[in-house]
C-alpha positions in Angstrom: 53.8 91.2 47.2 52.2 89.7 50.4 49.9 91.5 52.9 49.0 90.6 56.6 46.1 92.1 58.0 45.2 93.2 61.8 41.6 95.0 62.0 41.4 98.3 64.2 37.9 99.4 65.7 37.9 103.1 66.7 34.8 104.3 68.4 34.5 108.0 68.1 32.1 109.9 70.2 31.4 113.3 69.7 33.9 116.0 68.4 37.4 117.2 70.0 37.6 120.4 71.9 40.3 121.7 69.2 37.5 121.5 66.6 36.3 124.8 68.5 39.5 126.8 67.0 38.4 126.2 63.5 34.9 127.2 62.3 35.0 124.5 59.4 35.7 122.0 61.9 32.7 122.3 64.5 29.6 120.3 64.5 26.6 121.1 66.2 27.3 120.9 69.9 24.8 122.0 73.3 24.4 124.6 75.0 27.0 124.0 77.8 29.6 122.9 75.6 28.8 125.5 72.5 29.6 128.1 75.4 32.8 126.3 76.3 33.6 126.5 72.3 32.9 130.3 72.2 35.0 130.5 75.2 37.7 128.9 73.8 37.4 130.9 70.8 37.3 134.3 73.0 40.3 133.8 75.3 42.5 132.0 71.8 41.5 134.8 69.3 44.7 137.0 69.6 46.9 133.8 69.4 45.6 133.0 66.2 45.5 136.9 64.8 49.1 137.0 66.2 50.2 133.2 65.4 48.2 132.6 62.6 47.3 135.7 60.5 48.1 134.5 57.3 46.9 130.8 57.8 43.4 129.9 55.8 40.4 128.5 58.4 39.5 125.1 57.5 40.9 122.0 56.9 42.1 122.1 60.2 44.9 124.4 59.5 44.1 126.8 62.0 44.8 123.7 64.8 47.7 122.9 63.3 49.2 126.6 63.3 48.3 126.4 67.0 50.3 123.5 67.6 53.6 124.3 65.9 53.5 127.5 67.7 52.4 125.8 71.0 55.0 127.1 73.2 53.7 130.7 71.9 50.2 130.2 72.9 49.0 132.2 75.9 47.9 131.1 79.5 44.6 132.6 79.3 44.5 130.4 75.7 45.8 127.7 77.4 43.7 128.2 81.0 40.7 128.3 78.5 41.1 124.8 77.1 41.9 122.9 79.9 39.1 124.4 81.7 36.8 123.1 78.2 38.1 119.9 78.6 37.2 119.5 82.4 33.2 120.0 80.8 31.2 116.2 79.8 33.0 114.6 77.2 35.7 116.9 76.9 34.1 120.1 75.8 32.3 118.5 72.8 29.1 118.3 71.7 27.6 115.5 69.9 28.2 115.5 66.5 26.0 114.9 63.8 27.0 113.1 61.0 28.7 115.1 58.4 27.1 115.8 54.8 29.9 113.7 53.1 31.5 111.3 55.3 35.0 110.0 55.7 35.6 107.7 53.2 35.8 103.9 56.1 33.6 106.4 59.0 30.6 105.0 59.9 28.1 105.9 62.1 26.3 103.0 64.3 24.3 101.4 64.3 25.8 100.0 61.0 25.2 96.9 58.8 27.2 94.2 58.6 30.8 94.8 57.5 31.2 93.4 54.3 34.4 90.8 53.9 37.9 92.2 53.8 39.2 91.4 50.3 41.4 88.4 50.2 44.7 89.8 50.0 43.5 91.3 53.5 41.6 89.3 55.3 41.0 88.9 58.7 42.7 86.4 60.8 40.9 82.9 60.1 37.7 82.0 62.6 37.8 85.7 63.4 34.3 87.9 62.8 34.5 91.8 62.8 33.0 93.7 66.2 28.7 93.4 65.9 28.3 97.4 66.1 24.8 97.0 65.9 24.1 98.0 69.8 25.9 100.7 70.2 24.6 104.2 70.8 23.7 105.9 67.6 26.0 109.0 68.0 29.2 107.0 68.3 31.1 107.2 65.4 34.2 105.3 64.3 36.9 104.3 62.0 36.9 100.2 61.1 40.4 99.9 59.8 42.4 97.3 58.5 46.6 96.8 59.1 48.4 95.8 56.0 52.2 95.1 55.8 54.3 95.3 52.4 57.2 92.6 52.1 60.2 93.0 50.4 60.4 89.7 48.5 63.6 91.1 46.9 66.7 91.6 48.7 64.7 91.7 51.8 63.7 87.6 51.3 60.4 88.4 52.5 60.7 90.6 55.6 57.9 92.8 56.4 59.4 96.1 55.6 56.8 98.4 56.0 53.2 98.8 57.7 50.0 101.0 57.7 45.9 100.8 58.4 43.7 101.8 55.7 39.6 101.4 56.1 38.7 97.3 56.1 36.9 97.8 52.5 40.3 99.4 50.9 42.6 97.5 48.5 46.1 97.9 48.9 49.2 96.6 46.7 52.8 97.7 47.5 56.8 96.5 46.5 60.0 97.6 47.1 62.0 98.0 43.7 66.1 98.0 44.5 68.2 100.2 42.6 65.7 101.9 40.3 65.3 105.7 41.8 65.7 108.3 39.4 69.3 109.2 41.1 72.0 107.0 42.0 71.9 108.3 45.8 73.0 104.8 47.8 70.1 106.3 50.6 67.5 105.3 47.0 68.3 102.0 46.9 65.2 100.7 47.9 62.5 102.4 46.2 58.8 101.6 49.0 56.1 101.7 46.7 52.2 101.7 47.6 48.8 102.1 46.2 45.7 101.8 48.8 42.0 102.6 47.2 38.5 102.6 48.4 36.3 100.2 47.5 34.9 102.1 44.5 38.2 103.9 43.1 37.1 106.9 43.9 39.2 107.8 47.1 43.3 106.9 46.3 46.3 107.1 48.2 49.8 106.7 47.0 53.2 106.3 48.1 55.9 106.9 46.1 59.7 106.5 47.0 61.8 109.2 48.7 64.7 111.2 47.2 68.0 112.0 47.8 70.8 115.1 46.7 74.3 116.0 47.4 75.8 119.2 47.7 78.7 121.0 49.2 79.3 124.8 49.3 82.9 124.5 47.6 83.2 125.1 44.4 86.0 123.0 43.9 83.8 120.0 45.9 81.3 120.4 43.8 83.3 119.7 40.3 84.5 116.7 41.7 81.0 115.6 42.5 80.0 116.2 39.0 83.5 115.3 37.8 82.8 111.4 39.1 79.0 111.9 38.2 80.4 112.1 34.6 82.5 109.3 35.3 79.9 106.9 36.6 78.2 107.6 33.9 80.1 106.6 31.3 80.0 102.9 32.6 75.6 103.9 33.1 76.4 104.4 36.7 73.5 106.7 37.7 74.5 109.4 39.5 73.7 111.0 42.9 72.3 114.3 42.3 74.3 117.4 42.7 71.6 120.0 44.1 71.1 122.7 46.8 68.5 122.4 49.0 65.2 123.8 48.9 62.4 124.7 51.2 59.7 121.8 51.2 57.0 124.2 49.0 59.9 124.8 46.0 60.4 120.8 46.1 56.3 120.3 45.8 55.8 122.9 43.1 59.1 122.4 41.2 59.5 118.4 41.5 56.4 117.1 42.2 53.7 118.6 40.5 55.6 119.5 37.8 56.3 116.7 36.9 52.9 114.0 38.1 51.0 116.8 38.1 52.2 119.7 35.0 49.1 122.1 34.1 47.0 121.0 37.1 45.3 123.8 39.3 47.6 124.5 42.5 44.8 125.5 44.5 46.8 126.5 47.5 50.8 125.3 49.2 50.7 125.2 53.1 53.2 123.8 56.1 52.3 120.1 57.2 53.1 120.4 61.0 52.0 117.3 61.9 53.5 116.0 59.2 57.4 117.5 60.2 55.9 116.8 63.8 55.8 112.5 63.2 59.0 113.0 60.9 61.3 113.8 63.8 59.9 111.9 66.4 60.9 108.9 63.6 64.4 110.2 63.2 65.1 110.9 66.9 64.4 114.5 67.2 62.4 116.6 69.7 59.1 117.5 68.3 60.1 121.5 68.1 62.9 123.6 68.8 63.9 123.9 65.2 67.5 122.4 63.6 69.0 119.8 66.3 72.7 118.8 65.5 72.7 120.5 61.9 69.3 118.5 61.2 67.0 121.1 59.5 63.2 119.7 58.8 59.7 121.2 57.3 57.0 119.5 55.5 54.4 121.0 53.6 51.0 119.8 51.4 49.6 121.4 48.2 45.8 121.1 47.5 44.9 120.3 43.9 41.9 120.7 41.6 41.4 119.0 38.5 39.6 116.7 36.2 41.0 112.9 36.1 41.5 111.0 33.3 38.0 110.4 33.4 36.7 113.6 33.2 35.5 113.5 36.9 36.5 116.8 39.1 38.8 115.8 41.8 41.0 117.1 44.8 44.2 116.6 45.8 46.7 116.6 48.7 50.3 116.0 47.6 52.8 116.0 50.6 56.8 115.9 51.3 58.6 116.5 54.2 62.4 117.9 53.5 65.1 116.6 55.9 68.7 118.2 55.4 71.9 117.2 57.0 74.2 120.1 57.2 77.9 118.7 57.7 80.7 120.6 58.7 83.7 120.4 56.5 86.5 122.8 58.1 87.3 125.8 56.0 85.6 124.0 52.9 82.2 125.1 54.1 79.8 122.3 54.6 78.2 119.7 53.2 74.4 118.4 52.6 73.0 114.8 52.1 69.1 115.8 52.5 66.0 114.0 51.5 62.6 114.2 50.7 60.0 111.7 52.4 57.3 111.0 52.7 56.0 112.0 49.3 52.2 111.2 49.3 49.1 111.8 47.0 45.7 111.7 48.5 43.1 112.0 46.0 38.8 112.4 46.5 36.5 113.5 44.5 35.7 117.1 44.4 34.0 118.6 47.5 35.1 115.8 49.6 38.8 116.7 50.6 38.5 118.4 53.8 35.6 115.4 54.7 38.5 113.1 54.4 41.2 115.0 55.3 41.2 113.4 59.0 41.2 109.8 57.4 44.2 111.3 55.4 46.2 112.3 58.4 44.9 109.1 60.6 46.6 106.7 57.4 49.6 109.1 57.2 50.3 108.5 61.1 50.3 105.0 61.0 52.8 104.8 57.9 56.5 103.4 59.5 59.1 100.9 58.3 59.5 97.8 60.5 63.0 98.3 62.6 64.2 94.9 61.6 63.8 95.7 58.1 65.0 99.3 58.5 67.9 98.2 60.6 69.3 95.8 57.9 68.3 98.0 54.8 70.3 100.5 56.1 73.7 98.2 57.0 73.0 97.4 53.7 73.0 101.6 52.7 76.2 101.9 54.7 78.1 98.9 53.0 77.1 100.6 49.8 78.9 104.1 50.7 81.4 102.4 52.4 82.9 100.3 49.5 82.2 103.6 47.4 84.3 105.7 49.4 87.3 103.3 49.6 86.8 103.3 45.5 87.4 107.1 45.6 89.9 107.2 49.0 93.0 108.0 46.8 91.2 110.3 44.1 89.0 113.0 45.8 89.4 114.0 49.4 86.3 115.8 49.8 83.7 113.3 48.4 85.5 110.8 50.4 85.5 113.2 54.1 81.4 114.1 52.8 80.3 109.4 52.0 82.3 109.1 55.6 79.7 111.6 57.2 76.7 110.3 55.1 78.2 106.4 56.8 78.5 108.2 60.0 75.3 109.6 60.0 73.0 106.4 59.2 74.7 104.5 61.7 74.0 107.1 64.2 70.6 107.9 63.5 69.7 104.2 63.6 71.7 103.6 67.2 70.2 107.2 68.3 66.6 105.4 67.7 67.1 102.6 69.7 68.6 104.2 72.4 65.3 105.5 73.9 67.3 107.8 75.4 64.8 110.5 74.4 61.5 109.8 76.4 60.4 113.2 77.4 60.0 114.2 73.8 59.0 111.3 72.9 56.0 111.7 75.3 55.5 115.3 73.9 55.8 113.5 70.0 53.1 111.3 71.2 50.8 113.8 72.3 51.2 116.1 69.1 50.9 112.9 67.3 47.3 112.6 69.2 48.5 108.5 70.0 49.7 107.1 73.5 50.9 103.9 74.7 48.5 100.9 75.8 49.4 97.9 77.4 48.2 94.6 77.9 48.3 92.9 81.3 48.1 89.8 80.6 51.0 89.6 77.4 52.8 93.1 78.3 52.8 93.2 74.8 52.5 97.4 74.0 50.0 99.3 71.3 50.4 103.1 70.2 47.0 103.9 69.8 44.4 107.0 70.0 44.9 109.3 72.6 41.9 110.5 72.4 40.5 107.7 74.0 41.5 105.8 77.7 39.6 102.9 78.1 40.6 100.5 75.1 40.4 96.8 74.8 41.9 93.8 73.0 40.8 90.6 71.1 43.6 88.7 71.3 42.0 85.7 69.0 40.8 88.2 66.3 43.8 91.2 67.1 40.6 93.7 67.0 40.9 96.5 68.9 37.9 99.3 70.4 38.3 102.6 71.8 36.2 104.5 73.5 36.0 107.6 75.7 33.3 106.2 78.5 34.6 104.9 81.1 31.7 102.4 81.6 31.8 100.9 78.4 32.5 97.7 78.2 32.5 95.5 75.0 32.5 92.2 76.4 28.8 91.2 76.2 28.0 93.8 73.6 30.3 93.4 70.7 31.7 89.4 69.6 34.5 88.5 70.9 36.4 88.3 74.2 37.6 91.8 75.1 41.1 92.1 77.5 40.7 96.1 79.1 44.6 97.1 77.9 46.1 99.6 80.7 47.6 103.3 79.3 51.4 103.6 80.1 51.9 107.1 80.9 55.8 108.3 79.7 58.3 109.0 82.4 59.2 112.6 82.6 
């Protein structure tokens, strides 16, 4: 397993107006901008009672209620924010530093970073960003992007990419033809393991899943029927199963199995979560099922003592996709997934500290389309010779593999189509990133959108965001800074 590594600077200053709608969320702010906040709060207090009743402040869970039910929200809600974020520094105050920071945040002026481990280090004759001018209330995120290579099948293509804070370790594989069930979708099992420095912060990635199902009865004993059959020559099987909502799959799959006896604290929706799922698979980021494409994603937090005997937290996430396919007077049929699967473990107290770094890491988590685009053909081919095995035998697995075939295909032409860029614009802004160019490569980045003025180090591929406009790292931080310009979707 080989890693590549691209450092990321962010630069945050201050808090985000949202942080208003949840108590747990807001930092000390002044005068002007705490009355902005309460104004917020005010005009947005019956959306939440009305959206959000049943939703637990904190953790950010409020915001996130907000946004799935954005199109609900009122105008004086809506008339209320956008008038906060006309204030200095978009509503928000400055912000201390919190009692248990992220794990990777730090708060300048800083020390020197120490050196990236070797399997990530940074590009040779490169030196991180010198921090140690810059105003004491910025605070930022120094990340680190690592790629996993398939050096199976995939003869050493990248196949998948994330950041993790520049002190984390990371190791990662893709295993071929070892998932649980014999789905064609789990041939390639992605794999990965990031830790903090210490051990004491964790996040895993463990391989997706995939059923069948049909609603005839006779369908389905001919899916079990050739289960049995495969079998017998220890042909694993693709799992015959209905599916379920994204909570059952957590609490029935999940944690009772990695997790059995452990204390299910609470089981909650993961908008943002469902929100970066579709924009992958070329859906709009709301309006519910699209084409017979139903999605939800959901998180439980854990408590429990590890194997150490040390209290700990835990986030563990899925996100359900289900493709309902027509099949005449048979019913239908369902090839669905889940993705996505994640653990994201801290020591006791310091969950919700983290849970931004969580969701930052999460965001940033895609395959590379090369690698996609040929592990998929090789999906397909898989089905494809399948379905010509059973052509003569069973009609209604065959008509159900054709769909599966027709379905992969068209998801990956759908995604390179672009044909979508009005949602994709909307994705992008749920998914808090926008588009940066720069001038002088026309080379694009998807980065912060919380930030408009970012530049480039071409010679080190370090990056710094900020939100003042006068900032200017070239003179104040090493290196030699290219201003990238924001590309603004097309309606």
């Amino acid at each position: 397993m080989l890693l590549r590594s691209v450092q990321v600077c962010f630069l945050f200053v201050g808090t985000t107006l949202c942080a208003a709608f949840d108590s747990e969320l807001l930092y000390g702010q002044s005068s002007a901008n705490q009355g902005s906040a309460n104004d917020v709060r005010a005009a947005c207090a019956q959306d939440v009672q009305k959206l959000c009743a049943n939703v637990q402040a904190g953790g950010g869970r409020i915001i996130a209620c907000l946004k799935q039910h954005q199109d609900q929200v009122s105008d004086s809600c809506k008339q209320a924010v956008a008038k906060a974020m006309q204030q200095p520094n978009g509503g928000a105050g400055t912000a201390p530093a919190p009692s248990t920071p992220p794990a990777g945040a730090q708060t300048a002026p800083s020390p020197e970073p120490s050196p990236a481990p070797p399997a990530a280090a940074a590009p040779k004759n490169s030196q991180p960003p010198n921090t140690a001018k810059s105003n004491s209330s910025n605070h930022y995120f120094l990340m680190k992007q690592v790629q996993l290579i398939d050096q199976g099948l995939g003869e050493g293509r990248p196949a998948y990419d994330l950041m993790i804070p520049k002190d984390w370790q990371f190791k990662g594989w893709v295993n071929v033809g070892v998932a649980e069930g014999g789905c064609f979708a789990d041939w390639f099992s992605v794999v990965g393991d990031a830790k903090s420095a210490d051990n004491s912060i964790e996040l895993q990635l463990l391989p997706k899943y995939t059923w069948q199902y049909v609603d005839d009865p006779t369908g389905q004993r001919q899916m079990q029927q050739r289960n049995a059959f495969d079998a017998k020559f220890k042909i694993k099987p693709c799992p015959v199963r209905a599916p379920v909502k994204a909570e059952e799959f957590l609490r029935r799959d999940l944690i009772e199995k990695y997790r059995k006896g452990k204390t299910v604290v609470s089981v909650e929706p993961f908008p943002e979560l469902d929100q970066l799922v579709r924009y992958r698979i070329g859906l709009p980021p709301s309006g519910g099922d699209v084409n017979g494409i139903h999605t939800e994603g959901a998180r439980a937090r854990l408590s429990y003592d590890d194997d150490k005997g040390q209290p700990v937290e835990e986030w563990v996430t899925a996100e359900i996709i289900v493709r309902k396919i027509p099949m005449g007077p048979r019913g239908a049929a369902y090839d669905w997934h889940a993705v996505n699967v994640m653990f994201f473990r801290t020591p006791k107290g310091q969950l919700d500290a983290n849970d931004r770094l969580f969701k930052l890491m999460a965001s940033t988590i895609r395959p590379e389309p090369e690698w996609q685009k040929w592990s998929n053909g090789v999906i397909a081919s898989l089905y494809q010779k399948k379905q010509e095995e059973v052509a003569k035998q069973q009609e209604i697995i065959r008509d159900f593999q054709q769909k599966v075939v027709d379905t992969i295909n068209g998801v990956v032409a759908y995604q390179q189509s672009g044909s979508m860029q009005s949602a994709y614009g909307t994705s992008q802004l749920i998914r808090e990133v926008q588009t940066f160019r720069d001038p002088t490569t026309g080379s694009t980045f998807e980065l912060s959108n919380k930030y408009d003025n970012a530049w480039r180090d071409p010679n080190s591929q370090y990056y710094v965001m900020s939100d003042d406009a006068n900032f200017n790292p070239n003179g104040k931080l090493d290196g030699n800074w290219t201003q990238l310009q924001v590309v603004r979707p097309q309606p």
